[in-house]
C-alpha positions as CSV (number, residue, x, y, z in Angstrom):
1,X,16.7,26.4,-44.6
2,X,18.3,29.0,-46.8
3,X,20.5,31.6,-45.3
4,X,21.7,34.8,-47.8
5,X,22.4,38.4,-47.8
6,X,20.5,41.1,-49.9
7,X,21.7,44.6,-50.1
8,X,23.6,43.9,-46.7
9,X,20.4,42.5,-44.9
10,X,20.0,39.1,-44.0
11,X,17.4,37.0,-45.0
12,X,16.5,33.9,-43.8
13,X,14.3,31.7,-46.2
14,X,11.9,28.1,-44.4
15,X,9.3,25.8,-45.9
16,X,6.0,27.8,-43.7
17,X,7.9,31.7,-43.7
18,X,10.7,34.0,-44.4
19,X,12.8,36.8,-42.5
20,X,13.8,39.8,-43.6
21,X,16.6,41.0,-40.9
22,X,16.2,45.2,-42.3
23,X,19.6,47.1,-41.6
24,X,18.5,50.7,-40.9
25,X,15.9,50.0,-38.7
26,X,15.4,47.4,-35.4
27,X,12.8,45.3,-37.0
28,X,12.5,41.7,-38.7
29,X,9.9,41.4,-41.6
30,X,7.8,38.2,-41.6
31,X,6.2,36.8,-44.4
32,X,4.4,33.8,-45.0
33,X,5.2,30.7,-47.2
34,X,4.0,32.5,-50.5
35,X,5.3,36.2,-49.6
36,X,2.5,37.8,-48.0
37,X,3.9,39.9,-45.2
38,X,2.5,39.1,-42.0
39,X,4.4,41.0,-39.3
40,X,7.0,43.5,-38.7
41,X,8.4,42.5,-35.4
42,X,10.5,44.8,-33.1
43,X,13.0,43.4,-32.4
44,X,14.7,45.4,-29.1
45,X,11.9,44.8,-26.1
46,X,12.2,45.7,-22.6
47,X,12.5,43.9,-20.3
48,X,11.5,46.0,-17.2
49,X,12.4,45.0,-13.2
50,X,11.4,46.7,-9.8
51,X,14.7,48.8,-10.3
52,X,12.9,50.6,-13.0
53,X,12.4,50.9,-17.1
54,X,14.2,49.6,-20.0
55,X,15.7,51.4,-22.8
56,X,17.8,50.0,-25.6
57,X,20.6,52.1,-26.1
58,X,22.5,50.3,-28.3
59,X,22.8,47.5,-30.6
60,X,25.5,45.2,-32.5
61,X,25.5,43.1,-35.6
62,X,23.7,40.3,-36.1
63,X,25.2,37.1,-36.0
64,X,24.3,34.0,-37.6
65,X,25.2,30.7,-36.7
66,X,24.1,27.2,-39.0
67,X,23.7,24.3,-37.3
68,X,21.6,21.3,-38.3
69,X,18.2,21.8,-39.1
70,X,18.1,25.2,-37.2
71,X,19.2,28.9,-37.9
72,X,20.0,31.4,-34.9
73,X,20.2,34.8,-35.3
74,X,21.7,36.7,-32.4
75,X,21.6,40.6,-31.7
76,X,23.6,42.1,-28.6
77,X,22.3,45.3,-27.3
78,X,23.1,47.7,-24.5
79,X,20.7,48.8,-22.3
80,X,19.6,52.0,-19.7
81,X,18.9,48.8,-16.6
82,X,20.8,45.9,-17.6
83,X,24.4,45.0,-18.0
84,X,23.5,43.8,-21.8
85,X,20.5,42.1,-23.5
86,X,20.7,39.4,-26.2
87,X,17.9,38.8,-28.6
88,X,17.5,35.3,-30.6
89,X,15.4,33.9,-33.6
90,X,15.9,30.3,-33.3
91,X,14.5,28.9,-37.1
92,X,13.2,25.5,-38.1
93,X,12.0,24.8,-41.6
94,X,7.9,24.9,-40.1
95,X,8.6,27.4,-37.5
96,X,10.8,29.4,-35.5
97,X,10.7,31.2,-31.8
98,X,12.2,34.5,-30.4
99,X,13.8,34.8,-26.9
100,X,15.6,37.5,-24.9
101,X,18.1,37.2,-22.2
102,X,19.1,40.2,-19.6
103,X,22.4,40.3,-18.0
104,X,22.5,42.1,-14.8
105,X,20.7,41.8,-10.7
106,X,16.9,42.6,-10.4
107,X,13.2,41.4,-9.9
108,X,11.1,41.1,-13.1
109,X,8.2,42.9,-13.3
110,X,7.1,42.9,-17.1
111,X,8.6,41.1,-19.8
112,X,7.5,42.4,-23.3
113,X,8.2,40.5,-26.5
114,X,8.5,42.8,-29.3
115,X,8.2,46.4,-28.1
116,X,9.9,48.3,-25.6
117,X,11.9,51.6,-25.0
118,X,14.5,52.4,-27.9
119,X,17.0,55.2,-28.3
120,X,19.9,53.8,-30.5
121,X,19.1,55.3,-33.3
122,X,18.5,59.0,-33.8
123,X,16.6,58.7,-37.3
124,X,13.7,57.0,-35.6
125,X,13.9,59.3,-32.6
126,X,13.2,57.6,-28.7
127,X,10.3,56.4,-27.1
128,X,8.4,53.8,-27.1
129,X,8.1,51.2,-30.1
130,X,6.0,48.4,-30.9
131,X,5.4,46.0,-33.9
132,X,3.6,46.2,-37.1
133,X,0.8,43.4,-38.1
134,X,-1.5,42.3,-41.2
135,X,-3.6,40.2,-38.8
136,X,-7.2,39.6,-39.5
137,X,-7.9,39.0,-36.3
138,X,-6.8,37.5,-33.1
139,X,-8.1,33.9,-31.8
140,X,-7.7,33.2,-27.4
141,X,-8.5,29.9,-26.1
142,X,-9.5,31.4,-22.8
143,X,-12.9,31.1,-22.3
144,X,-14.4,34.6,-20.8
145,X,-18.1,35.2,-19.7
146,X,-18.9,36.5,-23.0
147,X,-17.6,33.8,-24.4
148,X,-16.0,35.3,-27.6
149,X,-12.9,33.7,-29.0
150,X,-12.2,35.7,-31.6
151,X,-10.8,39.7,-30.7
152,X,-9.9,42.4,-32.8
153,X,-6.0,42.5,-33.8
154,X,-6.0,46.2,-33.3
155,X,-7.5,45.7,-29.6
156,X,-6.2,43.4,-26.7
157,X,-6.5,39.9,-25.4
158,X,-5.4,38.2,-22.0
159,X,-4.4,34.6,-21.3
160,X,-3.9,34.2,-17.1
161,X,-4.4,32.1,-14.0
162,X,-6.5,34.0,-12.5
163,X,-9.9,34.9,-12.3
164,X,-13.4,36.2,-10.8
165,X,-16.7,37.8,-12.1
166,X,-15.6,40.9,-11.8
167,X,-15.1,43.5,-14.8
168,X,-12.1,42.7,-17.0
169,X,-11.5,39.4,-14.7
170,X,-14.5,37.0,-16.0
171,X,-11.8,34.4,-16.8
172,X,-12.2,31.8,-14.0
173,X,-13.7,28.9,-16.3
174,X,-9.5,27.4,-17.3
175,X,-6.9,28.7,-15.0
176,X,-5.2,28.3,-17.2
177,X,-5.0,27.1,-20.9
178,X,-2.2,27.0,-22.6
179,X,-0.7,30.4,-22.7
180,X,-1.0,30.8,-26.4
181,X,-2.7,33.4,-29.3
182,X,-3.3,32.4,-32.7
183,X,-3.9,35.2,-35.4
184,X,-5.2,34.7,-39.1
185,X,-3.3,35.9,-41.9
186,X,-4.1,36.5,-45.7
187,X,-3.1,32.4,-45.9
188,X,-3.8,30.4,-43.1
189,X,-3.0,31.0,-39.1
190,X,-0.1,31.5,-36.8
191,X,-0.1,30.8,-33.1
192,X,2.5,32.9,-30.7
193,X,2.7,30.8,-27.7
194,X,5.1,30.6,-24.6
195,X,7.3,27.9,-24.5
196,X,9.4,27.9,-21.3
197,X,11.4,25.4,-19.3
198,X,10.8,23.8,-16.8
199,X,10.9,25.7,-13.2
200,X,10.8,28.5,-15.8
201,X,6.9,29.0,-15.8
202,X,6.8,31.8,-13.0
203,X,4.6,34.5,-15.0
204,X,1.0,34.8,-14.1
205,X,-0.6,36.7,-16.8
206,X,0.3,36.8,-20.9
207,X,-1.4,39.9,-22.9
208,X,-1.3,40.7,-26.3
209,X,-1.7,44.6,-26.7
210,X,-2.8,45.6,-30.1
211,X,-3.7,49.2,-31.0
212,X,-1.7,50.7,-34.3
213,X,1.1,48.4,-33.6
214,X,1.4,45.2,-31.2
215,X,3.5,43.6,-28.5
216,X,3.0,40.8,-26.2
217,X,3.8,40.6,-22.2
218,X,4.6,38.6,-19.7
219,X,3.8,39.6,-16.2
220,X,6.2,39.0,-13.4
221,X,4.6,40.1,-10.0
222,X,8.6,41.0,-9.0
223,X,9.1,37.5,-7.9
224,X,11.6,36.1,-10.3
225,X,15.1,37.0,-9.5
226,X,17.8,37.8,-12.5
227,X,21.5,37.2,-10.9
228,X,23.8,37.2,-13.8
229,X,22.2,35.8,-17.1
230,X,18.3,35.2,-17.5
231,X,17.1,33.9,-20.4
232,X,12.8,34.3,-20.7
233,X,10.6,32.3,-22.1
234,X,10.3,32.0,-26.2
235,X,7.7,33.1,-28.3
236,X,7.2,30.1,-30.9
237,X,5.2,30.9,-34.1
238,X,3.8,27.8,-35.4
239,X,2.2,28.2,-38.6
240,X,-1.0,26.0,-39.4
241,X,-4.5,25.7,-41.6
242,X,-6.5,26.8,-38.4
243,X,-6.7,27.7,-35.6
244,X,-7.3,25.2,-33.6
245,X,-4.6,23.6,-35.2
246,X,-2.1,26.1,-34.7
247,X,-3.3,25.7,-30.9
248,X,-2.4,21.7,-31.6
249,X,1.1,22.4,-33.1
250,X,2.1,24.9,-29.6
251,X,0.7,22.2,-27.6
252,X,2.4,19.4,-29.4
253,X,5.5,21.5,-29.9
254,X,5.9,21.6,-25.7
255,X,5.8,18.4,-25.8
256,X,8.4,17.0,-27.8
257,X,10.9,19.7,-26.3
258,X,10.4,18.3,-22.7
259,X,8.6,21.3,-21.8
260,X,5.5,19.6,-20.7
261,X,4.9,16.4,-19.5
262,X,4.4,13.6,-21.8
263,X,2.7,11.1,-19.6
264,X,-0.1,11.1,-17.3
265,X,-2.4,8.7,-15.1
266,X,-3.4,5.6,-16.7
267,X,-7.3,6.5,-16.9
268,X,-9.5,3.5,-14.5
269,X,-12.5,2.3,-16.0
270,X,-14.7,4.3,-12.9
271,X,-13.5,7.7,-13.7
272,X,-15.6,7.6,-17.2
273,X,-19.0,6.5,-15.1
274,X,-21.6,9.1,-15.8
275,X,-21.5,12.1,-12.9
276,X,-23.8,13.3,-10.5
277,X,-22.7,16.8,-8.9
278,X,-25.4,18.1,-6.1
279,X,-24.9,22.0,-7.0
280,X,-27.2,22.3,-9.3
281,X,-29.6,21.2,-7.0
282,X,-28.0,22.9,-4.0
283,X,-29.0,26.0,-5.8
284,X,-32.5,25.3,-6.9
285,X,-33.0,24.9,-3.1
286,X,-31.3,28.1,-2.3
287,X,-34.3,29.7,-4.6
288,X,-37.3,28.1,-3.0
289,X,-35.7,28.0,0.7
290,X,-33.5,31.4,0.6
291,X,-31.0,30.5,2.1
292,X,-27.5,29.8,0.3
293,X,-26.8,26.6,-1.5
294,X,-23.7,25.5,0.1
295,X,-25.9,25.8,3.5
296,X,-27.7,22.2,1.5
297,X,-24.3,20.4,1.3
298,X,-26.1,18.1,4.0
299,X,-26.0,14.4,4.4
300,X,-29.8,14.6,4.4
301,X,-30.2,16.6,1.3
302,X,-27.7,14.9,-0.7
303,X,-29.8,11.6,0.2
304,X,-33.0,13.2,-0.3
305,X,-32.0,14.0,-4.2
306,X,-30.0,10.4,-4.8
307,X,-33.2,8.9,-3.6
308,X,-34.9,11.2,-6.3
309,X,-33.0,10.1,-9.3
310,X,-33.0,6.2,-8.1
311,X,-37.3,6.7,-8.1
312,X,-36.9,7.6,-11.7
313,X,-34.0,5.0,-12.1
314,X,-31.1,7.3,-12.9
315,X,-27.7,5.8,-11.3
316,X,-24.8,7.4,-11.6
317,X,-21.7,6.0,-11.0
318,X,-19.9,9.1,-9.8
319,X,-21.2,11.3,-7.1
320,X,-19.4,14.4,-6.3
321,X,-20.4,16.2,-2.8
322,X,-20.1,19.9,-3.6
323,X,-19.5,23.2,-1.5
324,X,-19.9,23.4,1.6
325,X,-19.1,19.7,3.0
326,X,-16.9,20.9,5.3
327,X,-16.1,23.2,8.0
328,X,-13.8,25.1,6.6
329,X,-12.5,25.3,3.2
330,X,-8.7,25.2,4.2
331,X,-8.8,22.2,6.5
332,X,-11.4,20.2,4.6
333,X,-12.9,18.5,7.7
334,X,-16.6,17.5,7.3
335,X,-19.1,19.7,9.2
336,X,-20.4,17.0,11.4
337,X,-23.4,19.3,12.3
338,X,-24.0,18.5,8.2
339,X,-22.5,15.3,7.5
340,X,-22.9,13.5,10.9
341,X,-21.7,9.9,9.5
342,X,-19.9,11.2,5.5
343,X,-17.6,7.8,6.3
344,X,-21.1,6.1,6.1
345,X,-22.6,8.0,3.4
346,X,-19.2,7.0,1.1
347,X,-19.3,3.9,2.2
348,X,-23.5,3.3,0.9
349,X,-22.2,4.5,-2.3
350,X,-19.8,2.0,-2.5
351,X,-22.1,-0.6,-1.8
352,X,-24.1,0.5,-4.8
353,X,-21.2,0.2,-7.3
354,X,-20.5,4.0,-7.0
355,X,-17.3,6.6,-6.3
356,X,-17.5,9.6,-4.2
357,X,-15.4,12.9,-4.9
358,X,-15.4,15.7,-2.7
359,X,-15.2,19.1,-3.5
360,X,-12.2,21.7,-2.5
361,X,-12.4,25.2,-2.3
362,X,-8.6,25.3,-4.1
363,X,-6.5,27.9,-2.1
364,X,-8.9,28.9,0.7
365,X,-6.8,30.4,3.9
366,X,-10.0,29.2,5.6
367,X,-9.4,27.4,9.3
368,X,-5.4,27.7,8.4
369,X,-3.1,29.5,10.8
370,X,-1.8,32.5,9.1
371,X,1.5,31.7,9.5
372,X,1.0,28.9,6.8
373,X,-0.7,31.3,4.6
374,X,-0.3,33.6,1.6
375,X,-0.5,37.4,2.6
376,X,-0.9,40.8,1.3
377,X,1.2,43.6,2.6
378,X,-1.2,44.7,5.4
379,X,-0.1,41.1,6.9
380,X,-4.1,39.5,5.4
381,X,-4.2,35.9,4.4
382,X,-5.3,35.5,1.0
383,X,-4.4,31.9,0.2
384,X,-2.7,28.9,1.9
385,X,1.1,28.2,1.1
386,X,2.6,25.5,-1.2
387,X,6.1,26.4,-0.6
388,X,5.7,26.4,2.9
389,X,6.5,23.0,4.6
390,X,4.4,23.1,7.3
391,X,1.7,23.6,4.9
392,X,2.3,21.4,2.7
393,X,2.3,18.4,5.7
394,X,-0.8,19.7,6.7
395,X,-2.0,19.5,3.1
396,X,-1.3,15.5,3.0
397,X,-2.6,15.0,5.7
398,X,-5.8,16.3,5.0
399,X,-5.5,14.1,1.7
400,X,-5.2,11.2,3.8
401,X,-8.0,11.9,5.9
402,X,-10.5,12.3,3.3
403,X,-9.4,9.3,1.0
404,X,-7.9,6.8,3.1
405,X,-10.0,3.6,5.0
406,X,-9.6,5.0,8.3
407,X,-11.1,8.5,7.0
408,X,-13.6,9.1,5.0
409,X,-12.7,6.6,2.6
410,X,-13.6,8.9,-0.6
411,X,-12.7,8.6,-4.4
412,X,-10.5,12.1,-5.2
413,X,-11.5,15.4,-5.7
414,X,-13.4,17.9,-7.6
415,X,-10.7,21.1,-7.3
416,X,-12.6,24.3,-7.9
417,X,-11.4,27.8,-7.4
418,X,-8.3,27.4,-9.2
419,X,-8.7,30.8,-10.1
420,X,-7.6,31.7,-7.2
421,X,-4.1,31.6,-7.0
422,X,-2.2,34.7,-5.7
423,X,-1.3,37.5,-8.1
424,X,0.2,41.2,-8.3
425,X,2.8,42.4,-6.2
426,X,3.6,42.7,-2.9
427,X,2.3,39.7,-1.8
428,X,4.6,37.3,0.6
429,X,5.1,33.6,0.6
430,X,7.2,31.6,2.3
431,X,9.1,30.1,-0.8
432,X,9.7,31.5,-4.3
433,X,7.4,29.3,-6.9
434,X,5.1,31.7,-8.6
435,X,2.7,31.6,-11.5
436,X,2.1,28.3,-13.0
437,X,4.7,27.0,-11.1
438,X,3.3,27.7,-7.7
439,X,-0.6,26.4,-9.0
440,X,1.5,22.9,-10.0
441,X,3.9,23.0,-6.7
442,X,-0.1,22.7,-5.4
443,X,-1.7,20.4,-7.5
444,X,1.7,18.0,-7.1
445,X,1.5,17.9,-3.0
446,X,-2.1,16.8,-3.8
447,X,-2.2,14.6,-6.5
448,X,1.3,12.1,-4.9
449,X,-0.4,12.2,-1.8
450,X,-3.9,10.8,-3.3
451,X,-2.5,8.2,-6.0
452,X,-0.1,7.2,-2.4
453,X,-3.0,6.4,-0.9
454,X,-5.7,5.0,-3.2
455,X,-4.1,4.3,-7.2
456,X,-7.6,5.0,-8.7
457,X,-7.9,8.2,-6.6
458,X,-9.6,10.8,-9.4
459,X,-8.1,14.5,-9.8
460,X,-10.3,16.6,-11.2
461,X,-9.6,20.2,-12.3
462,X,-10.4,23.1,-14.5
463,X,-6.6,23.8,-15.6
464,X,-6.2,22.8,-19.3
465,X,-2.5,23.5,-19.7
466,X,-0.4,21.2,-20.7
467,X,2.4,21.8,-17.9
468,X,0.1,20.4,-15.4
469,X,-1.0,17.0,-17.5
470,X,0.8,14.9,-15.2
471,X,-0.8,16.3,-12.1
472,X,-4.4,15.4,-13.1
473,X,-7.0,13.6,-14.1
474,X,-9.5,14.9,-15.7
475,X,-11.0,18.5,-16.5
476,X,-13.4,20.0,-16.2
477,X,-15.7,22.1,-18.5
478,X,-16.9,24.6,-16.1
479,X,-19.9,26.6,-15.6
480,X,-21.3,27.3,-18.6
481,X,-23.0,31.6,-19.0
482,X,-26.3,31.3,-19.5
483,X,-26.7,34.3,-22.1
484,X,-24.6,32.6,-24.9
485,X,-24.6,29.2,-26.9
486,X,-24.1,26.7,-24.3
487,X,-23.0,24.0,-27.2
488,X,-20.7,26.2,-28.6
489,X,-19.2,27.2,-26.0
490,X,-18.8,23.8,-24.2
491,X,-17.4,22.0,-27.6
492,X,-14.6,24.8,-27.8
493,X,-14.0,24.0,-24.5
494,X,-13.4,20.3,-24.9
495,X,-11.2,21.3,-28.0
496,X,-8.9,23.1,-25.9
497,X,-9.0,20.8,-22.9
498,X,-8.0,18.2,-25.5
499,X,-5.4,19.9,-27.1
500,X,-3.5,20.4,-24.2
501,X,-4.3,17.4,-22.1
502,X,-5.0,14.4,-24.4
503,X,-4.8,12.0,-22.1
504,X,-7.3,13.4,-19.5
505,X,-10.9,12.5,-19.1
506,X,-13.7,15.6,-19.7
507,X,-15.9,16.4,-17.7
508,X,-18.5,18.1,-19.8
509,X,-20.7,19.8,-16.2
510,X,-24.1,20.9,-16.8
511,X,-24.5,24.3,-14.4
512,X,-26.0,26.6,-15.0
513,X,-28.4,26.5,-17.8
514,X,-30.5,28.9,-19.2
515,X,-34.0,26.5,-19.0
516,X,-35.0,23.2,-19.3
517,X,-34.9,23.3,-22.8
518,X,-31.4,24.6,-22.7
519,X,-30.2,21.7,-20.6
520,X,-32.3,19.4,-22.7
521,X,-30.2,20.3,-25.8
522,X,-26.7,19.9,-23.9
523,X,-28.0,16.4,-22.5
524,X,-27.5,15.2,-25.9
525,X,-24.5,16.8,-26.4
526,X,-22.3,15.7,-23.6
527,X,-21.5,12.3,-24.6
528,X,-19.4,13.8,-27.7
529,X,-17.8,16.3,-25.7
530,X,-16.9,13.6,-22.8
531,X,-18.1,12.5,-19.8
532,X,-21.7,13.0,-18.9
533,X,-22.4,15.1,-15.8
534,X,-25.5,16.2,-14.0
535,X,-26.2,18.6,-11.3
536,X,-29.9,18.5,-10.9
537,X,-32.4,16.0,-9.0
538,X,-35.3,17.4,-9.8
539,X,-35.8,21.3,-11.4
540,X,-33.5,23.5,-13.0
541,X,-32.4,26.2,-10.6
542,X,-32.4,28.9,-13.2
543,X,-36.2,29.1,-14.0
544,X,-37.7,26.6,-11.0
545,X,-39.0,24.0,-14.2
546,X,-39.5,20.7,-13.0
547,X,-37.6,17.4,-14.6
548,X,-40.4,15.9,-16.4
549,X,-40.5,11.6,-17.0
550,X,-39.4,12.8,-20.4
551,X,-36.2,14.3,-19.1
552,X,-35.2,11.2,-17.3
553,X,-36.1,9.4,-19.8
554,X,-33.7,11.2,-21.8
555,X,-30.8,10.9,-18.5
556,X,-31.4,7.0,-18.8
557,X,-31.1,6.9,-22.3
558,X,-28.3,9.2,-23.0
559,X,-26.0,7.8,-20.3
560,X,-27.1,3.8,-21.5
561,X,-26.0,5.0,-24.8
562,X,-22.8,6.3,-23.4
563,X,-22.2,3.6,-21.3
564,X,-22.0,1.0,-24.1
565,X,-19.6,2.7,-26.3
566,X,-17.3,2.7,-23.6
């Protein structure tokens, strides 16, 4: 690390970049290892609260202070809603990170990482500012129903929790990967990912806004308090060959600063057994019958297609029972109307050498008293509680019901709907978790009570972020969009999902798929992305084409091909 002044600016000089601190103007200039510029960055952002705007009014020296194997570069400012601000560049010799921290009583709203209202200089004028970029273009791990990666740097891109198939919200597949953005450069790639601490992940969306200029954001809901001094999250820049690998180095990089678990489950032989999932053929059903597939989550049904696959002498060793098993979605009792004897249907599994998961609708108010719920302002329940105690006995309980002897003596979980955790404001909970801290305050009430009760007990989710790796077990691909490459799609999938969970199993799913010869092609597949999964029994929903002997020839094959390289 090499520290100097330059015609009164300071310049601060690594092995993978360089600053340039300029002194006439409130921006830092990045440039790589061999001097390309990359970035301007602006330095004074807002950091806006319910109590209104922020404008930078004012700002002090920098000051510099050495220690070992790190450079930090402070700048005091004054600002129009805050007592002071306080902006750092903390810099390593491979890459460095830039926080801010507010002084001063309110509820964030939006924190934005380099732009923001400024007025303390007259030669630039007032308004607002944002950084400058030499991007070639933008890289999100967040798989969307259009299932592009890659975005324009001069256009935006959004990393959240939360999703539905709705226009601008087609994000439901990972809620959420790692909140992360990688962007190519002239000589290789950079990520900008959030690194906070732990208890500190209360954000519930991260945007990159490009345009002419560029800032990033992190949004708030009003439910994090600032009394006295409140540091945010950094943005780390990790510079890399891909990106991919710059995706590896934020993921790594959480890790090795405690800001994400290190150790998960220890992964029992069962959990990598082949799976069977009855949605598929739920919804092929729902086709020819008309009537919706979770009205065929039925102890019948399900035995009706099991008995079809053991004709053609396909045997899974995980059977998942999907939506809608039970009752309701909130109390997760079985529908015994449905599933007169599910004990006994577990228990016939067993004797076959198989495990049972069942399916949760995650967050569903469904059955719950309101009291225990999530609400809106107009007092409606939009998702059960975590942080309410009441809720969160009820929870284990209904854990220990559907796992333990005396219940239904299942195998763990399939948790879907993750997407839907609570966002935006106005919304009232009993507690003040929010963001990825509420959807892991949840999976943790979960996953204790389960591995309490049976220690093979199987989480699996579709939440690759690697805050919440010691909270599951395994994740899941998701449904795949029928329009686009289902390969393609699936295999950056189980990149991410490894990158920020290494030790978790895959689930590589197989709904929905655009035709037989679609599925046919991901069959293949599957076994080099992770755990094979089906979800038919006998035709693909999509077009009504019928499994040929070919096809289970290809499911015996496949998964006996599988099974011995395990």
């Amino acid at each position: 690390m090499q520290v100097a002044y330059h015609d009164g600016e300071l310049h601060v000089g690594a092995e993978a970049y360089a600053l340039r601190f300029a002194h006439d103007r409130p921006y830092v200039y990045l440039n790589d290892a061999r001097g390309e510029r990359v970035a301007q960055l602006f330095v004074p952002a807002s950091v806006f609260s319910l109590h209104g705007l922020d404008d930078t009014t004012r700002t002090d020296e920098w000051q510099v202070d050495e220690r070992a194997g790190e450079v930090v570069c402070s700048l005091r400012a004054d600002s129009s809603l805050w007592l002071s601000k306080t902006y750092r560049f903390r810099c390593a010799a491979q890459r460095f990170s830039y926080d801010i921290q507010v002084e001063g009583e309110g509820f964030l709203t939006f924190v934005h990482f380099f732009g923001g209202f400024y007025s303390a200089q007259t030669r630039w004028g007032s308004g607002w500012c944002e950084s400058g970029q030499a991007f070639k273009r933008g890289f999100n791990p967040e798989p969307y129903s259009d299932e592009q990666v890659y975005f324009d740097a001069s256009g935006g891109s959004v990393i959240d929790l939360s999703g539905v198939p709705l226009p601008g919200k087609a994000s439901w597949f990972f809620t959420p990967p790692p909140f992360c953005f990688a962007f190519e450069s002239a000589t290789g790639w950079l990520s900008m990912g959030v690194e906070a601490q732990p208890g500190a992940n209360r954000f519930s969306q991260y945007a990159y806004h490009g345009g002419r200029g560029f800032y990033l954001t992190l949004s708030y809901d009003g439910k994090t308090k600032v009394s006295g001094a409140y540091t945010t999250p950094a943005i780390a820049f990790e510079f890399a060959a891909s990106e991919y690998a710059a995706l590896d180095a934020h993921c790594e990089s959480l890790r090795e600063r405690g800001l994400a678990p290190t150790s998960a489950s220890q992964a029992h032989d069962w959990w990598q057994e082949p799976i069977w999932c009855g949605w598929g053929a739920q919804c092929y059903l729902e086709k020819v019958e008309k009537r919706t597939a979770s009205s065929f989550s039925r102890q019948d049904t399900y035995q009706q297609f099991l008995d079809a696959l053991a004709a053609r002498s396909v045997n899974p060793g995980i059977v998942v029972l999907d939506d809608k098993w039970q009752a309701t979605y909130g109390e997760n009792r079985a529908d015994e109307e449905k599933w007169p004897d599910l004990r006994g249907f577990v228990h016939a599994q067993h004797a076959l050498g198989r495990h049972v998961l069942l399916w949760i609708k995650a967050w569903s108010p469904e059955g719950l008293p309101a009291e225990e719920c999530i609400a809106n302002a107009a007092g409606l329940p939009i998702a059960l509680d975590p942080t309410n105690p009441t809720l969160e006995r009820r929870l284990r309980e209904s854990v220990r019901a559907m796992l333990s002897a005396d219940g239904y003596d299942a195998d763990g979980f399939k948790l879907d709907f993750s997407a839907r955790i609570p966002s935006g404001p106005g919304v009232l909970l009993l507690g003040e978790a929010w963001g990825l801290e509420l959807m892991r305050m949840y999976f943790k009430s979960i996953y204790d009570e389960m591995k309490q009760v049976k220690a093979d007990a199987l989480l699996l989710t579709h939440t690759p972020h690697p805050y919440l790796a010691d909270v599951l077990d395994m994740i899941r691909l998701n449904d795949a969009n029928t329009g686009h490459d289902v390969v393609q799609a699936m295999t950056h999938r189980a990149r991410v999902a490894r990158s920020a969970c290494p030790a978790a199993l895959i689930d590589t799913d197989n709904w929905p798929m655009k035709d037989r010869a679609t599925w046919r092609k991901y069959t293949r597949v599957q076994p080099s992305l992770g755990v094979p999964s089906l979800y038919y029994a006998t035709h693909i929903d999509t077009t009504g084409e019928a499994l040929t002997a070919q096809d289970y020839a290809l499911i015996r094959e496949t998964w006996a091909k599988y099974r011995a390289g395990l």
